[in-house]
C-alpha positions as a Markdown table, in Angstrom:
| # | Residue | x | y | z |
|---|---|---|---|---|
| 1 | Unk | 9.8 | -10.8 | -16.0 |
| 2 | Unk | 7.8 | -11.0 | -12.7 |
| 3 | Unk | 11.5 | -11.2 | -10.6 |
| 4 | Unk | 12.5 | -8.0 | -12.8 |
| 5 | Unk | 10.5 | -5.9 | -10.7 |
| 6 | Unk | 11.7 | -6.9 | -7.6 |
| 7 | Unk | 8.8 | -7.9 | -5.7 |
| 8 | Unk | 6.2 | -10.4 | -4.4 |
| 9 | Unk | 4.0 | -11.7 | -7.5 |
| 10 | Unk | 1.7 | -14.1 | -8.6 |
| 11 | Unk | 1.7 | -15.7 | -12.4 |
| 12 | Unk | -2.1 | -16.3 | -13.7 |
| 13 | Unk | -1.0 | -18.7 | -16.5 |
| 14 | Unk | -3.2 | -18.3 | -20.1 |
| 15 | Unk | -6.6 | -19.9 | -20.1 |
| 16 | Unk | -7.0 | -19.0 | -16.6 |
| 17 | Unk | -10.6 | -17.9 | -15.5 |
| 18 | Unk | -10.2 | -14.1 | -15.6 |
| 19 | Unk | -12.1 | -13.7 | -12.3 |
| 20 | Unk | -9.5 | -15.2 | -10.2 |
| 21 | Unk | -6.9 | -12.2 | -11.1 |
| 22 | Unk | -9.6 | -9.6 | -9.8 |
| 23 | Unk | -10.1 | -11.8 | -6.9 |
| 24 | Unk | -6.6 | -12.0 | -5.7 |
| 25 | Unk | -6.2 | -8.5 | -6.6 |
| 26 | Unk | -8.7 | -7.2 | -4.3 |
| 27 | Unk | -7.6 | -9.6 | -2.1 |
| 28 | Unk | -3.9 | -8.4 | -1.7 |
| 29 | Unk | -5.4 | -4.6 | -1.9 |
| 30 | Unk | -6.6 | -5.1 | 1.4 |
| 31 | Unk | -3.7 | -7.0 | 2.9 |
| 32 | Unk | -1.2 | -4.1 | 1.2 |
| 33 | Unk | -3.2 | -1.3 | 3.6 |
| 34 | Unk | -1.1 | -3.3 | 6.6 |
| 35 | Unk | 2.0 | -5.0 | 4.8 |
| 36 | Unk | 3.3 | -1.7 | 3.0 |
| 37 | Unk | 2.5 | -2.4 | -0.7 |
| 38 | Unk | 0.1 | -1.5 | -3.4 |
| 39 | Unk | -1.0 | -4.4 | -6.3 |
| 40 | Unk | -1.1 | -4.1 | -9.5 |
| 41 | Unk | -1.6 | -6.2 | -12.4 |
| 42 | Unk | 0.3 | -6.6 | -16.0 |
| 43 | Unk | 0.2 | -8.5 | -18.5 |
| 44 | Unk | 3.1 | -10.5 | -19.0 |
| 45 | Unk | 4.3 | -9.7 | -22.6 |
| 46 | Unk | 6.9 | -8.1 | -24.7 |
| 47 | Unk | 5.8 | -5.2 | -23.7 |
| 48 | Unk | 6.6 | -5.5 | -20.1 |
| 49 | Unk | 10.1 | -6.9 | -20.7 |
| 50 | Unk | 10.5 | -3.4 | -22.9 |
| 51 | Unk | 9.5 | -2.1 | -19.6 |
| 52 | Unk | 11.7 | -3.8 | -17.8 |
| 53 | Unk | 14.6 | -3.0 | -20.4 |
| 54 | Unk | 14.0 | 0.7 | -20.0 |
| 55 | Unk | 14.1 | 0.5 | -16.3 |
| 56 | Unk | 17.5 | -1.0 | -16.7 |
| 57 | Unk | 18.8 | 2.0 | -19.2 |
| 58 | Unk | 21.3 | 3.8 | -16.9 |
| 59 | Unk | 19.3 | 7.5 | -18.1 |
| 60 | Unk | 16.4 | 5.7 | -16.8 |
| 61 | Unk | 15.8 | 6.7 | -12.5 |
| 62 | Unk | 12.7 | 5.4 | -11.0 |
| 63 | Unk | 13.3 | 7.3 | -8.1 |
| 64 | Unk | 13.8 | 10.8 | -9.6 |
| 65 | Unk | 10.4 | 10.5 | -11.8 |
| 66 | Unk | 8.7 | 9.1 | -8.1 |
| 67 | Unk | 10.7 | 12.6 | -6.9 |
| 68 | Unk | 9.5 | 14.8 | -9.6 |
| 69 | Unk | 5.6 | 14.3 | -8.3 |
| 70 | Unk | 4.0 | 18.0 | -8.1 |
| 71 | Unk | 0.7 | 19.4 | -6.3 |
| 72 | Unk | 0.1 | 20.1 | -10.0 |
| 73 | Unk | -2.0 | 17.6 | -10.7 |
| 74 | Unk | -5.4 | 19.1 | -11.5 |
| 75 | Unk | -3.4 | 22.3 | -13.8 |
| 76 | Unk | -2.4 | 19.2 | -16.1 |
| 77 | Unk | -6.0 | 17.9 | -16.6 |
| 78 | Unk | -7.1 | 21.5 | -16.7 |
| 79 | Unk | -4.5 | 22.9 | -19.4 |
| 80 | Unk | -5.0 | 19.7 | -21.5 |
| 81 | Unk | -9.2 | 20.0 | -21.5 |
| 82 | Unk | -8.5 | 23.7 | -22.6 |
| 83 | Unk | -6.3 | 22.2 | -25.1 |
| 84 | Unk | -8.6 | 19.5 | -26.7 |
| 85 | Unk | -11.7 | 22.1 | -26.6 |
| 86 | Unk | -10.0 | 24.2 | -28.9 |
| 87 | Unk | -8.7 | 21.3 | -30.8 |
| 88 | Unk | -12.4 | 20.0 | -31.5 |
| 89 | Unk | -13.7 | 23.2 | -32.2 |
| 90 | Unk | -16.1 | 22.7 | -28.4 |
| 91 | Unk | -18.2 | 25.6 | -28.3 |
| 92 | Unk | -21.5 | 24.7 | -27.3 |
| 93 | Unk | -20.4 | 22.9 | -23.8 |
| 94 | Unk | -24.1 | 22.1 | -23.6 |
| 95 | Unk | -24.1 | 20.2 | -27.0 |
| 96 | Unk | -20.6 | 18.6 | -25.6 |
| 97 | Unk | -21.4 | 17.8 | -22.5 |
| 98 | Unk | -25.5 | 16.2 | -23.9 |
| 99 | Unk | -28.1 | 15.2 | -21.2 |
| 100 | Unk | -28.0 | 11.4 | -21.2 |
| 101 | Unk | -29.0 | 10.2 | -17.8 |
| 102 | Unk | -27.8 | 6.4 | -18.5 |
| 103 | Unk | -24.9 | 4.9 | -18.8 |
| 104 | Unk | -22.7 | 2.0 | -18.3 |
| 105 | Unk | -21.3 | 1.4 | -14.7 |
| 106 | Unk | -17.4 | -0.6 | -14.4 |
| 107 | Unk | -17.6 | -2.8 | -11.5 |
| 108 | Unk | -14.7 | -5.3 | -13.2 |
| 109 | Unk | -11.3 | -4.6 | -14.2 |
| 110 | Unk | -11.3 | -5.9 | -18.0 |
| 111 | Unk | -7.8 | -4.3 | -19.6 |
| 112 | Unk | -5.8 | -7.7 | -18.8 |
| 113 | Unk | -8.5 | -9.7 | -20.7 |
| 114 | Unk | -9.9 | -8.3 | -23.3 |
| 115 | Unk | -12.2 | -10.0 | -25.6 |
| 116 | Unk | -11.0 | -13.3 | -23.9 |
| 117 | Unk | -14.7 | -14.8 | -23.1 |
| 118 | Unk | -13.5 | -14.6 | -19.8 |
| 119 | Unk | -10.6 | -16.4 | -19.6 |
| 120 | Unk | -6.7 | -15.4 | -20.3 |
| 121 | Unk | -5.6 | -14.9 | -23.5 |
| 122 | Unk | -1.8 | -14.2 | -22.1 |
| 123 | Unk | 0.2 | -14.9 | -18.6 |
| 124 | Unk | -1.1 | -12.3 | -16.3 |
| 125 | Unk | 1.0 | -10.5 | -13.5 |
| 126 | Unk | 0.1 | -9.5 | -9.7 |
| 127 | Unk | 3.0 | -7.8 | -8.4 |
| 128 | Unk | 2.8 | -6.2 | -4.8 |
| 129 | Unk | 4.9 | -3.0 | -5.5 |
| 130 | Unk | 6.4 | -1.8 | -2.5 |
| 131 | Unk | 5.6 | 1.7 | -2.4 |
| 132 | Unk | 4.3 | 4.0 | 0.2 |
| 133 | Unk | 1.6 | 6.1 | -1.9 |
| 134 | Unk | -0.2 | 4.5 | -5.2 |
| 135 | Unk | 0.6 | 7.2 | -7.3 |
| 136 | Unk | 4.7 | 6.0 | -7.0 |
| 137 | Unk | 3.7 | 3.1 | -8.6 |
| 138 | Unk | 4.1 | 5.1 | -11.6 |
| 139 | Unk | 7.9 | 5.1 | -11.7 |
| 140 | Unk | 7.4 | 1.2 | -12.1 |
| 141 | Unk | 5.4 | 0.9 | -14.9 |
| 142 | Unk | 6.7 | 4.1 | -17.4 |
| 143 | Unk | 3.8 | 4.0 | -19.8 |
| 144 | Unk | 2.7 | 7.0 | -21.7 |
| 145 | Unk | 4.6 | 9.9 | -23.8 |
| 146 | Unk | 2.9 | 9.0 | -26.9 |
| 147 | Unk | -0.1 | 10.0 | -29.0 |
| 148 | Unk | -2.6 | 11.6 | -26.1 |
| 149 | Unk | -1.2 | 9.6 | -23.4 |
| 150 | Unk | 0.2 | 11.7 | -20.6 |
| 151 | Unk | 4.1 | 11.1 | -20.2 |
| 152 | Unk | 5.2 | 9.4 | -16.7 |
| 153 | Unk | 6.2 | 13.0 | -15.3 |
| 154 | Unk | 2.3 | 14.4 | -16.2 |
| 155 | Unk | 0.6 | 10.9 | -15.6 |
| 156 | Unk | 1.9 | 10.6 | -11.5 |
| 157 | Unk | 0.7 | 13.9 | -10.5 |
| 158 | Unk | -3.0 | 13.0 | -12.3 |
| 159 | Unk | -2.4 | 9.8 | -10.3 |
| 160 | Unk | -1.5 | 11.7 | -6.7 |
| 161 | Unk | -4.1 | 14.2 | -7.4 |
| 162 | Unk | -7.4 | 11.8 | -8.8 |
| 163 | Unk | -6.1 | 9.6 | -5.1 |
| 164 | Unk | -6.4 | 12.5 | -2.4 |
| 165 | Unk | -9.9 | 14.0 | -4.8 |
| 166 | Unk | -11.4 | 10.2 | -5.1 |
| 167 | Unk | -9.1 | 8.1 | -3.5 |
| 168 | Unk | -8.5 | 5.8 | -6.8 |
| 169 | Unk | -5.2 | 4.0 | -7.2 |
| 170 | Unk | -3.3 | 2.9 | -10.6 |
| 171 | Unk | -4.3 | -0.9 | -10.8 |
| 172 | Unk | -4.1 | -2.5 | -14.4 |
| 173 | Unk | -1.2 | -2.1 | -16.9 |
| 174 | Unk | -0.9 | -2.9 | -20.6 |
| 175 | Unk | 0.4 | -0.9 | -23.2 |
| 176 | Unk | -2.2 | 1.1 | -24.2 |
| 177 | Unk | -4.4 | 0.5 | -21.2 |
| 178 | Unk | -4.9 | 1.8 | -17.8 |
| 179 | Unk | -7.3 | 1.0 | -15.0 |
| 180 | Unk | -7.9 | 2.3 | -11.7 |
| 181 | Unk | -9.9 | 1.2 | -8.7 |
| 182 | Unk | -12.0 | 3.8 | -7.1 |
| 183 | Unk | -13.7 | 1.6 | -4.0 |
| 184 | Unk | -15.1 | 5.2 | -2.8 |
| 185 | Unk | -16.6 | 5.7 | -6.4 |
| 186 | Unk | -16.6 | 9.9 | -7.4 |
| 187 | Unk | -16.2 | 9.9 | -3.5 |
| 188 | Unk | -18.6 | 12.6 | -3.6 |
| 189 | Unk | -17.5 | 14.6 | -6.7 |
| 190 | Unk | -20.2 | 15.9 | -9.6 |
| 191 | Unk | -20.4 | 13.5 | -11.5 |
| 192 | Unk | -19.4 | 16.3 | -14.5 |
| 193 | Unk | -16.8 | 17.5 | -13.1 |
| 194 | Unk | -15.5 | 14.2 | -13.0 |
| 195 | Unk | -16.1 | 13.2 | -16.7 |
| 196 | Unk | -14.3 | 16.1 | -17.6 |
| 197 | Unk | -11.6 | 15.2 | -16.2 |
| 198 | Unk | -11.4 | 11.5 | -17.6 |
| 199 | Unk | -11.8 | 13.6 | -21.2 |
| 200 | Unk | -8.9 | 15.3 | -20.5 |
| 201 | Unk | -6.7 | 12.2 | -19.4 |
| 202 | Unk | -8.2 | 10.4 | -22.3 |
| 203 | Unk | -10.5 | 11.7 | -24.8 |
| 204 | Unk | -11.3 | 8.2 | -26.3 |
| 205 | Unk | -13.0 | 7.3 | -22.8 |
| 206 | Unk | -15.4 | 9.7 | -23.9 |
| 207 | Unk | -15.6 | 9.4 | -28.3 |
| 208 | Unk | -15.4 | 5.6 | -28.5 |
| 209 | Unk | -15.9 | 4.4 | -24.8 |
| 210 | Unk | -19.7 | 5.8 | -25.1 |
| 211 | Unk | -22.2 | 4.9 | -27.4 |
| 212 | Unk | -23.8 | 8.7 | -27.6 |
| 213 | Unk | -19.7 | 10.4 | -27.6 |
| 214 | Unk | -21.4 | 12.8 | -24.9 |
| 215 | Unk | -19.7 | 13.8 | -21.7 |
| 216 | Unk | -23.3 | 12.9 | -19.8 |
| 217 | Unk | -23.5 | 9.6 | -20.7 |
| 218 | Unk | -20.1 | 8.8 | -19.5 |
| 219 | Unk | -20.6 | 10.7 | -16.2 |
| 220 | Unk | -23.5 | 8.5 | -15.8 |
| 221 | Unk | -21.9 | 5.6 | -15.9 |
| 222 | Unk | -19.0 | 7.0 | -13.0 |
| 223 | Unk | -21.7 | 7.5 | -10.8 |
| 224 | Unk | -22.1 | 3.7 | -9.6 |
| 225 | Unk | -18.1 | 2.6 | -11.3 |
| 226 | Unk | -16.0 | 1.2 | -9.1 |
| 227 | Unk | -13.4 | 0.6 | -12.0 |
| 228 | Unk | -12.1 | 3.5 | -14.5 |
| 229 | Unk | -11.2 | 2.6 | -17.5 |
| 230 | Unk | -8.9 | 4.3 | -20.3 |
| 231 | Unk | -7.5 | 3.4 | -23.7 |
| 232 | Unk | -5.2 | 5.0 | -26.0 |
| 233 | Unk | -6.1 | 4.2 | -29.3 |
């Protein structure tokens, strides 16, 4: 699987201590600033060599969705928080939005090892992808198109647009997970306007990623995060 994508990479076997994979990860984000390549890490299961399948279908063209990135970026987040306020009947934004002041900071990535007690429950991936900007990384790892999920084309300009707003880079893959790692936090961003915009890439992050469901509480939370964190249900 790892030689499929046609890169360096490093196997983390099952029943490794989950730490060393963020380690290493951090690790080769710095050393990718000088040697050309962003990290990211997958977990290594039949859902990466579907991946790895469709990246092989001749219909499929990494470089044209890496090519079809737009400078439309934040009209996608907008259009689809329009969308889901009408959707959930949002009236009252001050209802929506509450006014919890606490909430739960990310400092870990956690989507490759869920529930694990810390250590892996399946062989983990850290590929150094060989791109130029994070936000190509996309055209590696083609998640998305189903349920609320943004499709590839939708999901790289969010990507190009949330790393030249916060400077945050795709980091974790699984197939209903995503993380990113935001070292400059909201990189001086409200903290709302923020939250808002994780609602709209993923309204779950908000209605079962909170304990209150209100857009406060999770903007709370950003405000010391260094790790976003989003799952499709």
């Amino acid at each position: 699987m790892a030689e499929g994508f046609a890169c360096n990479y490093t196997v983390f076997e099952q029943g490794t201590d989950a730490r060393f994979v963020e380690q290493a990860y951090r690790k080769a984000f710095e050393a990718g600033k000088e040697a050309g390549f962003y990290p990211a890490i997958v977990v290594a299961n039949e859902y990466v060599a579907d991946w790895l399948k469709e990246m092989d279908h001749e219909n499929y063209g990494r470089d044209s969705i890496i090519a079809s990135c737009k400078e439309d970026g934040k009209s996608i987040l907008d259009k689809r928080l329009a969308g889901y306020m009408e959707d959930f009947g949002i009236r009252l934004l001050d209802d929506w939005i509450g006014r919890e002041t606490d909430g739960d900071p990310i400092s870990n990535f956690t989507g490759y090892c869920p529930f694990c007690g810390g250590m892996l429950e399946e062989d983990v991936l850290l590929l150094e992808v060989l791109v130029h900007n994070p936000w190509e990384m996309i055209g590696y790892f083609p998640m998305g198109g189903w349920n609320d999920c943004p499709g590839p084309e939708e999901m790289i300009a969010i990507c190009k647009y949330w790393y030249e707003k916060y400077k945050a880079v795709p980091a974790v893959f699984t197939h209903d997970v995503m993380e990113f790692y935001a070292p400059e936090g909201l990189n001086g961003v409200d903290p709302i306007e923020a939250a808002k915009e994780h609602y709209a890439f993923c309204t779950d992050r908000v209605y079962q990623g909170t304990r209150t469901g209100k857009l406060s509480e999770l903007a709370a939370g950003l405000e010391g995060s260094q790790v976003w964190y989003f799952w499709w249900d």
